[in-house]
C-alpha positions, 0 to 999 in steps of 0.5 A, a space after each residue: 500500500 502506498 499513498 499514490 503510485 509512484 512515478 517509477 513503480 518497481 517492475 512486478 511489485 503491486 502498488 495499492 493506493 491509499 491516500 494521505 494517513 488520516 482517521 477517515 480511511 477505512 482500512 480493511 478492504 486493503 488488508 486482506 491477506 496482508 501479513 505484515 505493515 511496514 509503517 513508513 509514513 509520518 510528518 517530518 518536516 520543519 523539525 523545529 517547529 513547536 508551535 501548538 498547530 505543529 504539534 496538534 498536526 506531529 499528533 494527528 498524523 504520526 499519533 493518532 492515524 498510526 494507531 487508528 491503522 494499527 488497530 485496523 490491521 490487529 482486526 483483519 489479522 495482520 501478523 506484524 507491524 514494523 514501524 519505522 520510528 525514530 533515534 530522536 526518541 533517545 535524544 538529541 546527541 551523545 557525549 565521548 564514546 557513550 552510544 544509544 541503546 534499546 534499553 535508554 530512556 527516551 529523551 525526545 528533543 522536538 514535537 517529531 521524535 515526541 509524537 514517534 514515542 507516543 506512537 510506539 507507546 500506542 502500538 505497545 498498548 495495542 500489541 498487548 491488547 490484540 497479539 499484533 506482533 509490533 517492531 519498532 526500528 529507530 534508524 539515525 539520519 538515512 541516506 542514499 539514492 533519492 536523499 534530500 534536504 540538508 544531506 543533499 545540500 551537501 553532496 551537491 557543495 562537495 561536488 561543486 567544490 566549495 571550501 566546507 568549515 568543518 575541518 576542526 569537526 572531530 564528532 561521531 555520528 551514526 548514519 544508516 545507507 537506505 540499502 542496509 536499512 531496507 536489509 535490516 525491515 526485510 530481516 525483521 519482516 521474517 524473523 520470529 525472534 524480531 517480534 515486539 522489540 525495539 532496534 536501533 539500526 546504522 552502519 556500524 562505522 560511525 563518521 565524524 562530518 570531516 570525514 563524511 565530507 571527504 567520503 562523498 568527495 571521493 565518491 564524486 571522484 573530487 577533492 574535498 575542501 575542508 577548512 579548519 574552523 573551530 566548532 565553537 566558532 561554527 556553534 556561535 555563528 549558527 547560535 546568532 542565525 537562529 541555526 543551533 539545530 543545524 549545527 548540532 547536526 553537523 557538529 555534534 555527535 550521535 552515535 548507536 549502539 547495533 548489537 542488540 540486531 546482530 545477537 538477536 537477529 544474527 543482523 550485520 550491515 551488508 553496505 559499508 559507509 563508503 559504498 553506501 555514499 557512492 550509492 547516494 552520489 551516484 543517484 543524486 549525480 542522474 537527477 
C-alpha cells in the first residue's frame, strides 16, 4: 500500500493506493491477506517547529492515524507491524564514546521524535491488547539514492567544490545507507525472534562530518575542501542565525549502539559507509 503510485513503480511489485494517513480511511478492504505493515509514513518536516498547530498536526498524523491503522490491521489479522520510528526518541546527541541503546530512556528533543514515542507507546498498548506482533526500528539520519534536504545540500557543495568549515569537526555520528536499512525491515519482516522489540539500526562505522565530507568527495571522484574552523566558532555563528539545530547536526555527535540486531537477529550491515555514499552520489549525480 502506498499513498499514490509512484512515478517509477518497481517492475512486478503491486502498488495499492491509499491516500494521505488520516482517521477517515477505512482500512480493511486493503488488508486482506496482508501479513505484515511496514509503517513508513509520518510528518517530518520543519523539525523545529513547536508551535501548538505543529504539534496538534506531529499528533494527528504520526499519533493518532498510526494507531487508528494499527488497530485496523490487529482486526483483519495482520501478523506484524514494523514501524519505522525514530533515534530522536533517545535524544538529541551523545557525549565521548557513550552510544544509544534499546534499553535508554527516551529523551525526545522536538514535537517529531515526541509524537514517534507516543506512537510506539500506542502500538505497545495495542500489541498487548490484540497479539499484533509490533517492531519498532529507530534508524539515525538515512541516506542514499533519492536523499534530500540538508544531506543533499551537501553532496551537491562537495561536488561543486566549495571550501566546507568543518575541518576542526572531530564528532561521531551514526548514519544508516537506505540499502542496509531496507536489509535490516526485510530481516525483521521474517524473523520470529524480531517480534515486539525495539532496534536501533546504522552502519556500524560511525563518521565524524570531516570525514563524511571527504567520503562523498571521493565518491564524486573530487577533492574535498575542508577548512579548519573551530566548532565553537561554527556553534556561535549558527547560535546568532537562529541555526543551533543545524549545527548540532553537523557538529555534534550521535552515535548507536547495533548489537542488540546482530545477537538477536544474527543482523550485520551488508553496505559499508563508503559504498553506501557512492550509492547516494551516484543517484543524486542522474537527477
Amino acid at each position: 500500500m502506498t499513498r499514490r503510485t509512484p512515478d517509477n513503480p518497481v517492475a512486478g511489485a503491486l502498488y495499492i493506493p491509499v491516500g494521505d494517513l488520516a482517521l477517515q480511511t477505512r482500512w480493511p478492504a486493503d488488508l486482506v491477506d496482508i501479513d505484515t505493515i511496514v509503517h513508513a509514513a509520518a510528518r517530518v518536516h520543519i523539525l523545529n517547529d513547536s508551535t501548538a498547530e505543529s504539534v496538534d498536526e506531529f499528533e494527528r498524523v504520526n499519533v493518532i492515524s498510526t494507531l487508528h491503522l494499527a488497530r485496523q490491521a490487529a482486526s483483519m489479522g495482520v501478523r506484524r507491524f514494523i514501524f519505522l520510528s525514530s533515534i530522536g526518541v533517545n535524544g538529541v546527541q551523545t557525549k565521548g564514546n557513550a552510544a544509544f541503546t534499546e534499553a535508554d530512556t527516551p529523551n525526545p528533543h522536538n514535537a517529531y521524535a515526541l509524537s514517534k514515542l507516543q506512537a510506539e507507546l500506542g502500538l505497545q498498548k495495542i500489541s498487548a491488547q490484540t497479539g499484533l506482533d509490533v517492531v519498532i526500528i529507530r534508524p539515525p539520519l538515512v541516506y542514499g539514492p533519492g536523499v534530500r534536504a540538508n544531506f543533499a545540500a551537501l553532496m551537491r557543495a562537495v561536488q561543486a567544490g566549495w571550501p566546507l568549515p568543518l575541518g576542526a569537526v572531530h564528532n561521531r555520528r551514526s548514519l544508516v545507507a537506505l540499502d542496509n536499512l531496507v536489509d535490516f525491515i526485510v530481516t525483521c519482516i521474517h524473523h520470529p525472534l524480531a517480534a515486539n522489540q525495539t532496534f536501533l539500526v546504522s552502519d556500524g562505522h560511525d563518521v565524524s562530518s570531516a570525514e563524511l565530507v571527504r567520503g562523498l568527495a571521493r565518491a564524486a571522484g573530487v577533492s574535498a575542501r575542508l577548512l579548519p574552523v573551530p566548532a565553537w566558532i561554527l556553534r556561535a555563528v549558527a547560535g546568532a542565525l537562529g541555526k543551533r539545530e543545524f549545527i548540532q547536526r553537523l557538529c555534534g555527535s550521535l552515535r548507536v549502539d547495533i548489537k542488540k540486531a546482530d545477537k538477536l537477529l544474527g543482523w550485520v550491515p551488508r553496505v559499508s559507509v563508503d559504498e553506501g555514499l557512492r550509492r547516494a552520489v551516484a543517484g543524486i549525480q542522474k537527477r
